[in-house]
Structure formats: structure tokens, C-alpha cells
N, C-alpha and C positions, 0 to 999 in steps of 0.2 A: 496681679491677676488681670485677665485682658478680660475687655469689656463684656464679650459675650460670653465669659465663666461667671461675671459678675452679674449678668442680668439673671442668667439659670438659676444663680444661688440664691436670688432676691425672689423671684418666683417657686422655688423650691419650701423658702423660709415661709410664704406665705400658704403653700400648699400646707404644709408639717403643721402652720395653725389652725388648720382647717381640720384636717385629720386629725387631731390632738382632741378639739373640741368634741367629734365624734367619741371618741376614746373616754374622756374624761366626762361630757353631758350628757349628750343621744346624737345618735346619728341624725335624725330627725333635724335635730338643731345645725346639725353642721350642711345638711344638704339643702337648709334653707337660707344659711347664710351663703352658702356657695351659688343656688340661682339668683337671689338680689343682687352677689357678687357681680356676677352676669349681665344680669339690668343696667346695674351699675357702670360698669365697665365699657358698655354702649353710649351711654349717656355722655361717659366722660368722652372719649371718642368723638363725639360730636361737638362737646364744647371745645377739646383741643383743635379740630379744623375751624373754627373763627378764631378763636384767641391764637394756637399754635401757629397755623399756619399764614393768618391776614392781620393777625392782631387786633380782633373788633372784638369789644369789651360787652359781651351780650350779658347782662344779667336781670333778665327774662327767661332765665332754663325754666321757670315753674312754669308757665304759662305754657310753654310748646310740650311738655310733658303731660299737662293736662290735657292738651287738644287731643294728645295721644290716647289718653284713657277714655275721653270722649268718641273718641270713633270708635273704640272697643263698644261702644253700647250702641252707636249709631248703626252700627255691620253687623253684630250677632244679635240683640234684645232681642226678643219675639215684639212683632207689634202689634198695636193697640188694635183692632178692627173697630170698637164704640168710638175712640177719639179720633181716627182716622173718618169717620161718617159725620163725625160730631162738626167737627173743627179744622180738620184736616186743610179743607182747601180753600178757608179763610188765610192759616199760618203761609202755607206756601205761597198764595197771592201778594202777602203783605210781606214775606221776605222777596220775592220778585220786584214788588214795589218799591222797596228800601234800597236794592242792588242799580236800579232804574235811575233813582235819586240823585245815588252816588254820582252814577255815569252819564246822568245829565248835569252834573254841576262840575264834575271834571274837564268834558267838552265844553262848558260855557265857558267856564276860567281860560282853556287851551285856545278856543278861535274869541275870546273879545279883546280888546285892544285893551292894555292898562289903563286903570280911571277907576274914576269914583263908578262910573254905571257900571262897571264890568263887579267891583264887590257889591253894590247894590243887589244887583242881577242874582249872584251868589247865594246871598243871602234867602235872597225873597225866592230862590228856588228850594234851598235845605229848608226854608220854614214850612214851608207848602207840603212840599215832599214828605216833611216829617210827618206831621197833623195826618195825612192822606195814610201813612204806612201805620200810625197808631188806629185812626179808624179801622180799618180792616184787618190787622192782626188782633188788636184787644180782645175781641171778642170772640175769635176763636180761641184764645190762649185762655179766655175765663171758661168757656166749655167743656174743655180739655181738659183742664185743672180738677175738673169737678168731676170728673167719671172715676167714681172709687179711689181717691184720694190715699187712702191707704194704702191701697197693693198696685195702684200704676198712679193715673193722673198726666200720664204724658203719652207722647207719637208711641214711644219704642223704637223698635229698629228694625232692619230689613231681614235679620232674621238668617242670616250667611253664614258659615263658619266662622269660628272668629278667627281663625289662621287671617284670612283675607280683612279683619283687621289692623293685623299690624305693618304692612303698604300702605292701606289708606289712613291711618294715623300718621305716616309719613307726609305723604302728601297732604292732609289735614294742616301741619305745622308748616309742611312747605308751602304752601297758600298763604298763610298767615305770615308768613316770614317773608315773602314776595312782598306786603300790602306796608306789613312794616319798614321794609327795607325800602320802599320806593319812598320813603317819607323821612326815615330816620337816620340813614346811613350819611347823609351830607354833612352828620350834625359832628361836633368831634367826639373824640374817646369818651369824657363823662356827661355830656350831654347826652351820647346814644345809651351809655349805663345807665341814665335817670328814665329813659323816654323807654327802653326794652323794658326796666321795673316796673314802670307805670301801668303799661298796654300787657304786661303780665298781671297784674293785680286788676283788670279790666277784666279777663277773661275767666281767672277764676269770681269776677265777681259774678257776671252773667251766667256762669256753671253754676252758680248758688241760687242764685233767683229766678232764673226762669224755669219751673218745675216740669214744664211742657216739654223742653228741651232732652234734663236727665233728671227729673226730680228734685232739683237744687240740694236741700239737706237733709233729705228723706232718704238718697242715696239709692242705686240701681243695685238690686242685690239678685243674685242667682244666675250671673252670664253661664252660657255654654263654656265648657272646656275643651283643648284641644286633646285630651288624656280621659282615658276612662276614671269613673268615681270610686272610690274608695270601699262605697260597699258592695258593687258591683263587680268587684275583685273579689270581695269576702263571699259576694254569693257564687263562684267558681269553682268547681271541686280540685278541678287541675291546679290552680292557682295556689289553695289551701294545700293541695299534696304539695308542691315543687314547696311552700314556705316552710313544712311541716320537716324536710329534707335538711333545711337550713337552719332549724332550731327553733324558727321561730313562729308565731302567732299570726293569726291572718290580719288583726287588727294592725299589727306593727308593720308586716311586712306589704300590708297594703299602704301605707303611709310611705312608707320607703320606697316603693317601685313607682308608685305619682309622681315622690318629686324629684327622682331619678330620670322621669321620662319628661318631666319639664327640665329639667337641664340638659340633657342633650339635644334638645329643641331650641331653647336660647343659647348653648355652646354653638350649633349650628349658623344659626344667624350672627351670633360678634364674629365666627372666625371668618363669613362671609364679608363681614362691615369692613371686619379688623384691612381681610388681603386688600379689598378693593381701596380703603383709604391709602395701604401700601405703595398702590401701585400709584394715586391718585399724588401722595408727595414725591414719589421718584420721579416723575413725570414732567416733562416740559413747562402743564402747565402749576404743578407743583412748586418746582424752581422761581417762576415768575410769581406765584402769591408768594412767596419767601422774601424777593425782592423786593415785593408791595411794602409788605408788611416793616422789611429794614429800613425804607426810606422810599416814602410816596412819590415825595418830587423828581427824583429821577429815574423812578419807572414811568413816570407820565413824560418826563423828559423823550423818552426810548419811545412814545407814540402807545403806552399802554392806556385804557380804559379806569383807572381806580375802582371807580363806583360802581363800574359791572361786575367787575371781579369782585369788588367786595360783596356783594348783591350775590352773587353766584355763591360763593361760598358761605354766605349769609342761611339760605336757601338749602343746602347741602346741610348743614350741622343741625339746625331747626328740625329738618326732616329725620335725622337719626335721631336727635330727641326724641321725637315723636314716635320713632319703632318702639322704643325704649318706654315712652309710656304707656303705651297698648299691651308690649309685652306685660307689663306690671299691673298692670289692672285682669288682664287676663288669668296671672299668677294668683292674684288678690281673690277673683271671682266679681269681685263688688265693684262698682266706683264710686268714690266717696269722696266730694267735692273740696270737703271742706278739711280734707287731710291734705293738701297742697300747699304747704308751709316752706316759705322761700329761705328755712334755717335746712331745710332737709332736700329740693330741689334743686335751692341755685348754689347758696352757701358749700353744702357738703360737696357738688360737682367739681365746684369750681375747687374743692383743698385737695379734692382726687386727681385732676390735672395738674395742679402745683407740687401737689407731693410727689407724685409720676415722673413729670417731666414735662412741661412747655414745649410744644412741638414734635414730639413720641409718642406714635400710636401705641410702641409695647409701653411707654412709660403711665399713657392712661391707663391700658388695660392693667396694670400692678397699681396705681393708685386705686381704683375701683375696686379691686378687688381688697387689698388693704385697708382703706379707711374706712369700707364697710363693716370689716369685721371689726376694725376696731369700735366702731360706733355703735356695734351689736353689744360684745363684748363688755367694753367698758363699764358699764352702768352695773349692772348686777358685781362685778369687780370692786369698783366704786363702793355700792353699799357692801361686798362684806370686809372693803378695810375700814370703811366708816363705823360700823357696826365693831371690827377689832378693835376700833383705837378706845372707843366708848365705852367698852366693856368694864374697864376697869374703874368708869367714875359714877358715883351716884347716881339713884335713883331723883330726878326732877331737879340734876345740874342744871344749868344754864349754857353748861359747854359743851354737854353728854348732848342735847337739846339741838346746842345748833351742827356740832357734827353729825348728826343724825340726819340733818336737814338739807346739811353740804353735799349729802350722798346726792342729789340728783344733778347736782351743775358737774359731778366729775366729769361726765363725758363732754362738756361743752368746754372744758378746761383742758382734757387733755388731749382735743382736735386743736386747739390752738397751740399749747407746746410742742406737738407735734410739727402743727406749720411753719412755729419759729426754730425752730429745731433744722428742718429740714434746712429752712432759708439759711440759714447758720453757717451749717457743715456744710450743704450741698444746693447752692441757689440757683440750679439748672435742674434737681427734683433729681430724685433716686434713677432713674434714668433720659441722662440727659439727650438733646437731640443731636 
């Protein structure tokens, strides 16, 4: 079978699960494993351009994902008017102030000559600097905090569509991935692993605490949608006719036409990600991150940059994370800080590129799309062999007891049989590059 009957088939297999699910649970269920499918499949996409293409071992995907869902609230929230009057431009000042800091103690280190005065100097500028940026933030951030604590407590947001969220979620993570990559990318392969995991567990730590920001763990609930609402559909009479046509109910068929038009909206955008990353490895400068990534020494030999390119490409996947997490907070409605679990961010990304393929944008787009289902799937699977195997033993066994119990680690067990599986039979991932 030639590779491109084998990829159709591989894609085909996982459509027929998709549709099957439909068939067998609700549609409902399948068109929503099919738009995280989607999410997914972006995400993975982005982490295959650093690891596929440069081989930079980023696992930090939680943190850029989050910055993603974080502009989702930053671009559409309605804002606050009382905490805008309140505190507003205390907060502003004192992030002004803190940016200020930075970039006077970056220029000090850059023109003082090495020595002991030059970290002195340093020093005694960040301490200063800090104290001055806590005085005038504090106090707006306790103002803020305190305006109806229950239904806001924070800025909000500018109040935009949230389409034009998910760009600046982009750029959000590309930001972020600029500030880390000027600091981290020098470091080697498990040293930039430890330092991306760190400054990811950084930023959702600050998404948690500072309530002013996105309400930490009170969570932003009620974003704008890019899709009409579901009962806004039911109140349509034309709506209700056309469902009525089809068999069905306005409650169902309204549920079905949302998340119908949310997937063709994130169908949209991967298959824009998907061509331009296309075009981005056939590309000259495709070839040369290829080269990077085989052997650093003699592309720097050949008069290349490493560290820029790695920096660029650093900056590039970051930012597709970052679609990718706007898109999902957008799908979600909510942003919920404290669901950013780097078993579900980085961990499952990265088994979606490995199972895919290492350096194949079709090979992420099929991993994404399969280990999601599977990871949907699995679990209810899981408890009803758990529950068959148990059937037949007593009531207050001890082994009825822990089988029953086993039911929740299946899905964490058979993401890993899966990934040795694959490495097994196919250590270049179901399609390779």
C-alpha cells in the first residue's frame, strides 16, 4: 500500500470512530469530541514545529495554552466600569513600573563592565524597583478585588469579539515565548524541559491568584460566543420548522447546529495552520531548521544562527498553542484556571505528536485527532469492562472492590500502551516524516 492510500486509511479509520460514536451514543457526543479533536490537532501542530522541526524539547505546552485562554477573557469580557474607576490606574501604573524595572536592570547588566558593582548595581536596582511596583499595584489590586467579589472582582476585558481573541492569544504566547526563549533556549535539551515546565507552572500559578487579572479560582464564566445560543435558535420559528423537517426537536437540533458551526470555524483555522506550516517545512527555511535540528555543529559550521532560529521557531509553535487555547476557552464559554493540568496540556500534546509522527504536520493532525478520542472514550469503556469483569464476584469482595476502582486509571494506562505500542511497531509515529 503506498503511503498516501495508507495515510487516507488511517484518517478514514478515525473518521468511522467518530461516526460510529454518533451512531452508537449521540451525535451530540461525537461533534464534540470532533471540535476538541480540532483544538487538539492545532496544539499538536505547534508542538510538532519545535520538537519536529528544531528539536526543542518545550514542555511548557500548559502554560502557552493558558495564556491562550487568558486573552479569551482579556479581548471579549465586558469590563468592569467600578474597578476600572476604582483601581484601574493604580494596576496599569504599577505594571508600567514593573516593565520599567526589568528594562532598567537589563541596560545596567548590558553597559556595566563585569564585577562585583555591576551585580551589586543589579541588585539594588530589582530590590528598589520591586518594593516601588508593590507599593502602587497593591492597592489597586485590593480595591479591585473587593467590588462585588462574587460576580466580578476584576478589570474584565475590552469587550471585542472574541474571534479577535484568538490572534491575540497568539501573540499573547508569542510574547511569552520571546521572553522565555531569550533566557532559555542557550540551556540544553533537559535543562530547557525543566526551565519551560517551571515558567509554565509560573503562569498558571499567577492565573490563579491574581483575581484582578481573571478571577483566579472563581473562574470567568459567561464569555461571548462566536455562534448564536442555543435558545435563541429555539426561539426561531424558521429554525424550529427546518428541525421539524428533519425529525427532530428544537432542543436537539439546536444543540447540533452550535456545535456544528463551531467546527467549521476551528476546521477553518487548522486547515489555515495546517497549509501555512506546509508551506513553512517545504521551504528553504524549513530545510535549514531540519538541518539544525540533525546536527547543530555544522549548520553553525555553514555560518547559520542556531539560537535565532531556534528563538524563531520557539516563538512560532508557542503562538499556535496559544490559538489553540483561545479557541478552547471560547468552545468552553468559561476560563477555568485551575483545569490546566500538564497531564492534559503537555503530557497528552506531546503522545499526539509521537503517536502522529515527529516532524508531520498530517501525522499531528491524526494523532490529535485520535488520542483525543481515545482519551474521551476510553474511560466510560474502561468502567463498563470493569464493571463486567466484577459482575460475577461478591458483594463487599475485596477484588469486586479494587476492580471497580481500577476503572479510572484505564485511560492513563491505555495512553501509555498505546505510546509503547506505537514506539514498538512504528517509532517514526503512524505517519512518519
Amino acid at each position: 500500500m503506498s503511503q498516501g492510500l495508507r495515510n487516507a486509511a488511517l484518517f478514514a479509520g478515525v473518521g468511522l470512530l467518530i461516526v460510529l460514536t454518533g451512531f452508537v451514543q449521540s451525535w451530540n457526543t461525537a461533534l464534540v469530541i470532533l471540535n476538541m479533536g480540532l483544538v487538539s490537532a492545532i496544539m499538536a501542530i505547534g508542538v510538532n514545529l519545535q520538537w519536529g522541526f528544531a528539536g526543542l524539547f518545550n514542555v511548557g505546552v500548559m502554560g502557552f495554552v493558558a495564556l491562550g485562554g487568558l486573552a479569551a477573557v482579556l479581548v471579549a469580557a465586558d469590563p468592569v466600569p467600578e474597578a476600572w474607576s476604582a483601581g484601574g490606574a493604580r494596576v496599569m501604573a504599577g505594571l508600567v513600573l514593573g516593565a520599567l524595572t526589568i528594562a532598567a536592570a537589563a541596560l545596567f547588566w548590558a553597559r556595566m563592565a563585569p564585577g562585583r558593582a555591576r551585580a551589586l548595581g543589579l541588585v539594588a536596582i530589582l530590590l528598589v524597583g520591586f518594593f516601588a511596583f508593590r507599593a502602587v499595584l497593591d492597592p489597586g489590586v485590593a480595591v479591585i478585588e473587593a467590588i462585588d467579589p462574587a460576580a466580578t472582582g476584576y478589570l474584565g476585558g475590552l469587550g471585542l469579539p472574541i474571534l479577535l481573541s484568538w490572534p491575540a492569544g497568539g501573540l499573547l504566547a508569542a510574547g511569552a515565548a520571546w521572553v522565555i526563549g531569550k533566557t532559555a533556549l542557550g540551556l540544553r535539551s533537559d535543562y530547557l524541559a525543566i526551565a519551560t515546565l517551571g515558567i509554565a507552572e509560573i503562569i498558571i500559578a499567577v492565573m490563579k491568584n491574581e483575581d484582578w487579572l481573571s478571577r483566579g479560582v472563581k473562574n470567568v464564566i459567561g464569555l461571548p460566543r462566536p455562534v448564536p445560543y442555543e435558545v435563541d435558535l429555539q426561539r426561531s420559528e424558521t429554525f424550529v420548522a427546518r428541525a421539524a423537517e428533519f425529525g427532530l426537536d428544537p432542543m436537539t437540533a439546536s444543540g447540533l447546529w452550535v456545535k456544528a458551526a463551531y467546527g467549521l470555524l476551528f476546521a477553518a483555522v487548522l486547515l489555515a495552520i495546517f497549509v501555512l506550516a506546509q508551506l513553512a517545512l517545504h521551504s528553504p527555511w524549513g530545510r535549514m531548521m531540519r538541518a539544525i535540528r540533525d546536527n547543530e555543529t555544522a549548520a553553525e559550521a555553514m555560518g547559520k544562527n542556531v539560537t535565532r532560529r531556534h528563538l524563531q521557531v520557539f516563538i512560532l509553535g508557542s503562538a499556535i498553542c496559544g490559538i489553540g487555547g483561545a479557541m478552547m476557552t471560547t468552545l468552553d464559554g468559561q476560563l477555568t484556571p485551575s483545569s490546566y493540568q500538564p497531564l492534559r496540556f503537555t503530557f497528552l500534546v506531546w503522545v499526539m505528536v509521537i503517536v502522529g509522527g515527529s516532524g508531520s504536520n498530517l501525522g499531528a493532525v491524526l494523532g490529535g485527532f485520535l488520542i483525543w478520542f481515545l482519551w474521551v472514550q476510553v474511560e466510560p469503556m474502561g468502567q463498563l469492562l470493569m464493571s463486567t469483569l466484577a459482575s460475577g464476584l461478591p458483594e463487599g469482595s475485596d477484588l469486586r472492590a479494587h476492580l471497580l476502582d481500577s476503572a479510572a486509571h484505564v485511560r492513563l494506562l491505555t495512553m501509555g500502551v498505546i505510546l509503547l505500542l506505537v514506539l514498538r511497531f512504528s517509532p517514526r509515529g503512524l505517519i512518519p516524516e
